[in-house]
N, C-alpha and C positions, 0 to 999 in steps of 0.2 A: 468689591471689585477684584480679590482676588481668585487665581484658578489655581486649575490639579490638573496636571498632566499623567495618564493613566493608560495603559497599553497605546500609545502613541495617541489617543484622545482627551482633549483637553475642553475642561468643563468646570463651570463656576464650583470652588471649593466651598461647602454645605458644613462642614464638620463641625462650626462653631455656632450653627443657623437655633437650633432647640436651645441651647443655652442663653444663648441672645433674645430669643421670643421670650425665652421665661423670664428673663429679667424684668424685661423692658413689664410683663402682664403682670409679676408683682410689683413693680414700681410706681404701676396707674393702678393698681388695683385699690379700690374705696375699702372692701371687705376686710373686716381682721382676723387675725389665722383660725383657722379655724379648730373644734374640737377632737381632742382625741380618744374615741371612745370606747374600753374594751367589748367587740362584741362576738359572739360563738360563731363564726369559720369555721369550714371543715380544710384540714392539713393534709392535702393529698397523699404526700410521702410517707405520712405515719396513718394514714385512712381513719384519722380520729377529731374530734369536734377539738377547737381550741382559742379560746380569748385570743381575739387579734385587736390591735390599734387602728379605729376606721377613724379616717376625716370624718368628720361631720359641721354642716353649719346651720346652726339652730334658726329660727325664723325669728326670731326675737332682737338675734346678734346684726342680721342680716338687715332686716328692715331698720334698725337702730343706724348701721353703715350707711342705706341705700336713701331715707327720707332726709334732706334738708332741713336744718333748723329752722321752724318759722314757715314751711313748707307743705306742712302735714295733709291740710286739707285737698290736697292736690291729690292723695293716696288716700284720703279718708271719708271724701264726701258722696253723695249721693244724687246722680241725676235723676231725670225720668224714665229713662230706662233702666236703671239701678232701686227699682225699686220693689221690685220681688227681692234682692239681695238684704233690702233694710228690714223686710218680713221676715225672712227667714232670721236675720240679728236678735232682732226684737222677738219671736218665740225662742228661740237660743239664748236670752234674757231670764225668759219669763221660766224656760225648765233649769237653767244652773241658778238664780236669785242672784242676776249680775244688775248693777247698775248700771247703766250706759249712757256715761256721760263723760265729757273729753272726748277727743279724736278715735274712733273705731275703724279697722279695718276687717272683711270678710275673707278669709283665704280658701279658697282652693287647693286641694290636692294634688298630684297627678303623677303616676308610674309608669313604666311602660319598661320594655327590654330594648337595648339598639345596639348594633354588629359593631365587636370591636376587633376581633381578628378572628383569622381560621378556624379557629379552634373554641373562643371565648367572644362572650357577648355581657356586656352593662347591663344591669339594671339600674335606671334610675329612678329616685323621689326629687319631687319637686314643690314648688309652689307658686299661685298669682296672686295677684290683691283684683281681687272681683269688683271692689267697688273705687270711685276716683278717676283718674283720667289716666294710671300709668298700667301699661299691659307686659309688663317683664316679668319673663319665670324667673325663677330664683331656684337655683339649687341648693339639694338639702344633702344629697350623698350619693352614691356611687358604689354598686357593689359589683366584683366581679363573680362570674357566674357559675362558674369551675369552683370560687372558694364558699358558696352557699352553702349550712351543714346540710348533711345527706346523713343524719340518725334514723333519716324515715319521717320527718316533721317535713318533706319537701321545701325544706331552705325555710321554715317557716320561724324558727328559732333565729335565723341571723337576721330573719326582717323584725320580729320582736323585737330584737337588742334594740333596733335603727328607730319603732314606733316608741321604745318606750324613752329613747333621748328624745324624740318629739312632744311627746303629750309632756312631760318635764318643761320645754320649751314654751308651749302652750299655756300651761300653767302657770309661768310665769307671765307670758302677754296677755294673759287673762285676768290677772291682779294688776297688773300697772307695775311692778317694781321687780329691778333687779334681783336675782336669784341669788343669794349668799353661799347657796350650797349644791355642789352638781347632780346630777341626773342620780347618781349612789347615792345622793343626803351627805356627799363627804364636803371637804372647806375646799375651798379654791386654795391653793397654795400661794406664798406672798410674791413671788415671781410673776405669776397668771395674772394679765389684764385685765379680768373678768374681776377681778378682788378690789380690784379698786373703783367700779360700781356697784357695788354691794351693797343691798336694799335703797337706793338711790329710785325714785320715781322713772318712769317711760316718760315718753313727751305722746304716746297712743300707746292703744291698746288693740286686741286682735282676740277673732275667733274662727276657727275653720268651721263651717257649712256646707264643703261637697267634700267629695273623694271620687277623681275619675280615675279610670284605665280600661283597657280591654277586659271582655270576660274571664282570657287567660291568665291577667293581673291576678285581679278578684279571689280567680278560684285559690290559684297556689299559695299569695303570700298571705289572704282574710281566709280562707277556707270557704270560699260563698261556693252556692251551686254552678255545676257545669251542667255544657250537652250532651253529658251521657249517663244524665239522673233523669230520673222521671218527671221531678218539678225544675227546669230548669233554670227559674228565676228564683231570685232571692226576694224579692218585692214583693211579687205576687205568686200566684197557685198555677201558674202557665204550663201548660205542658206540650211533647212535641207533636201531641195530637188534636191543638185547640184549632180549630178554623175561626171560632170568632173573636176579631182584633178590633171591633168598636168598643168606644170610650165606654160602652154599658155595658159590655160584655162582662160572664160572670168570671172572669180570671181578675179584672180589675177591682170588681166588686169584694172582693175575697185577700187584699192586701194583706202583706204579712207585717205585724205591729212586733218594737221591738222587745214590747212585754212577753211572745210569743218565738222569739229569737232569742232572749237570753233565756228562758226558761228550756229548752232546747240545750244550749249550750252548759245550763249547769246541770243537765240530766245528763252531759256525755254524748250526744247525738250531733254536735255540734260546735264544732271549734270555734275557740273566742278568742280573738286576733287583741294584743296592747294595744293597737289602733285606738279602744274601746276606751281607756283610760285617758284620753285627751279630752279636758271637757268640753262635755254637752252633746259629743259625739253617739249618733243614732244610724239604726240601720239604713235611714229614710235619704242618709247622706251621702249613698253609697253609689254613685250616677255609673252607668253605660258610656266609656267614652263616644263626644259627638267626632269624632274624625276617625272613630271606627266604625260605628254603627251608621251611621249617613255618610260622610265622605267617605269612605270609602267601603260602604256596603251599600244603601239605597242609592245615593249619587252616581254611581257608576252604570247598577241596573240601568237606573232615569237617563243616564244620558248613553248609553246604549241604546236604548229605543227611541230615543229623540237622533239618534244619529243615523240609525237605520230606516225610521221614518222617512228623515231627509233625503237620506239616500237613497230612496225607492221613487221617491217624489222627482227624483232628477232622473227616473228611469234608469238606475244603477243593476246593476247585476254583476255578481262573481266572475263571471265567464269578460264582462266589460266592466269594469269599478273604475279604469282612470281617470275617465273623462269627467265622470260625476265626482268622484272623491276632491277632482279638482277644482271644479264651478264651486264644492263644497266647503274648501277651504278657502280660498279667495272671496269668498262672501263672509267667513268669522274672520279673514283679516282686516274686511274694509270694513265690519262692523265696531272691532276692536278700537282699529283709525278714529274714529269716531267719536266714541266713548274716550278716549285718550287712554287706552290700556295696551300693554304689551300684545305681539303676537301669539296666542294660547297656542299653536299646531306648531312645530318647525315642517311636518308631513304628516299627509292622511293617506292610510289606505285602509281598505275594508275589514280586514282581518284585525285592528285597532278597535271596532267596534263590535264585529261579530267573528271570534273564529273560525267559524264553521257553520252552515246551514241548519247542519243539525243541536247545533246549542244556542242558546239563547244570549240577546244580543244584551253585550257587557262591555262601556269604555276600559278601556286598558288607560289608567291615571290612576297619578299619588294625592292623594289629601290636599294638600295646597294646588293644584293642577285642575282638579275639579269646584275647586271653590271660586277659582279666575277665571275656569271657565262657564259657571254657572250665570251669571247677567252677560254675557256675551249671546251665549244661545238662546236666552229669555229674550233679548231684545230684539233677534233673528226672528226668533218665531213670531213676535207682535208687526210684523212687516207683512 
């Protein structure tokens, strides 16, 4: 309630607002602090690589905070639709000689870059539990992007540091038992909380099975192929000249095995990311994220031309688009109504769907924006 009186404007005082939030988020926070771990930075001011102290929170420490006593199966079972996820455990089984018995969990990956100021931008690692009933990411670390080393390894040395406190992490939720000794092989010191679960049982266990992100992920922090190599997938033999994209086609036929990947990679032709030291981990695990590659690359086309479809169909044109744009909307609102979902549109006009005559017609939507609107316009069109 209190204010700040400021060139004769007065406006609620904020000064104590960040302090106060942080309290109050470690004070509810389940998580215990997290680890500190040196990894290669580059030091702008001195233009040289340098052990820095990164957070990090191991998936081990994390799920250990996050599952309830007594609760596990809740994070660890398996429906019907969760059951390609039990496939892929069970061959993840059969190539590390794990036994799978007690509570298991599948985890997922996932990296991406997101704007942090003018100048600097995040990377983050992440993780899900694929299988069970609970759908929270869980982070795992935070790198700013200014302090990524630049020896020429394209920041690839400070995401090493961050993969190989993971697959350490891994390694232990793949045996069931606290980790006596950190990600170095050094002791936990008698002070560190982690020392006092020391080789103590898990109440589950865990194994990662995918790794998503953008192709741009991929290329910089694994070294996988980009679009401006000749085979531009890492999976298969694709190139940017194939026309043919049926399930028989010979690019699918021609899969790249990762017998055939590491042997590459200890010829020198091929960088081999710590990722790879996390067991069980395989090229085969290395997915296309889906809210790049469909929402927000096929999704948009698709609904670009289902938009412009429509809109031709209400006798729309550039020159007139009001009147249609608006029978247009007004029909995904009352279908919304219906369905009992939000309004997807706040406004529609033309240039949202097609810039220009001469390019092709592309929704202008974010990821989540196209997926809300996707059964809205499905069920438009079955009318």
């Amino acid at each position: 309630d209190k204010t700040r009186t400021r060139k004769g404007k007065t406006k609620p005082d904020t000064r104590g607002d960040r302090r106060t939030v942080l309290r109050f988020v470690r004070k509810k926070s389940k998580l215990y602090p997290p680890m500190r771990c040196e990894i290669p930075m580059w030091d702008v001011a001195s233009n040289k690589q340098v052990m820095t102290p990164v957070n990090v929170y191991p998936p081990h420490e994390t799920l250990h905070a996050l599952v309830p006593e007594g609760r596990e199966s809740e994070w660890a079972s398996f429906d019907e639709t969760q059951q390609g996820f039990r496939q892929s455990l069970a061959d993840w089984s059969t190539r590390t000689g794990t036994n799978l018995h007690g509570f298991w969990m599948c985890l997922a990956l996932w990296g991406d870059s997101a704007p942090h100021t003018k100048k600097d931008s995040l990377y983050l690692l992440t993780y899900r539990v694929l299988n069970g009933t609970r759908r929270r990411r869980v982070w795992i670390a935070a790198l700013s992007k200014r302090s990524l080393c630049r020896c020429g390894c394209f920041g690839r040395h400070t995401f090493d540091g961050l993969f190989g406190v993971l697959a350490w992490s891994m390694k232990a939720l793949a045996s069931g038992v606290w980790p006596h000794r950190n990600h170095l092989n050094q002791p936990f010191s008698k002070d560190d909380w982690r020392s006092g679960w020391a080789k103590q049982d898990m109440r589950f266990r865990g194994a990662v099975i995918a790794k998503n992100g953008d192709w741009a992920w991929h290329k910089q922090t694994l070294g996988m192929r980009g679009w401006q190599e000749r085979h531009l997938c890492w999976l298969c033999t694709a190139t940017l000249y194939d026309r043919d994209f049926t399930a028989n086609g010979l690019r699918r036929l021609n899969a790249r095995t990762m017998s055939a990947f590491l042997a590459s990679a200890y010829s020198g032709t091929q960088y081999l990311s710590k990722l790879f030291t996390v067991p069980g981990f395989v090229l085969d695990y290395i997915l296309p994220d889906f809210m790049h590659t469909v929402c927000l690359g096929v999704l948009q086309y698709l609904m670009g031309n289902v938009f412009w479809f429509c809109f031709r169909k209400l006798d729309g044109t550039f020159a007139r688009h009001k009147e249609a744009c608006t029978v247009l909307l007004n029909m995904l609102n009352l279908v919304a109504a219906e369905l009992g979902l939000e309004k997807p549109l706040a406004d529609l006009v033309v240039t949202m769907f097609r810039p220009a005559m001469n390019k092709k017609p592309r929704m202008r939507l974010k990821a989540a924006e196209g997926r809300a609107l996707l059964p809205i316009m499905t069920t438009l069109l079955g009318r």
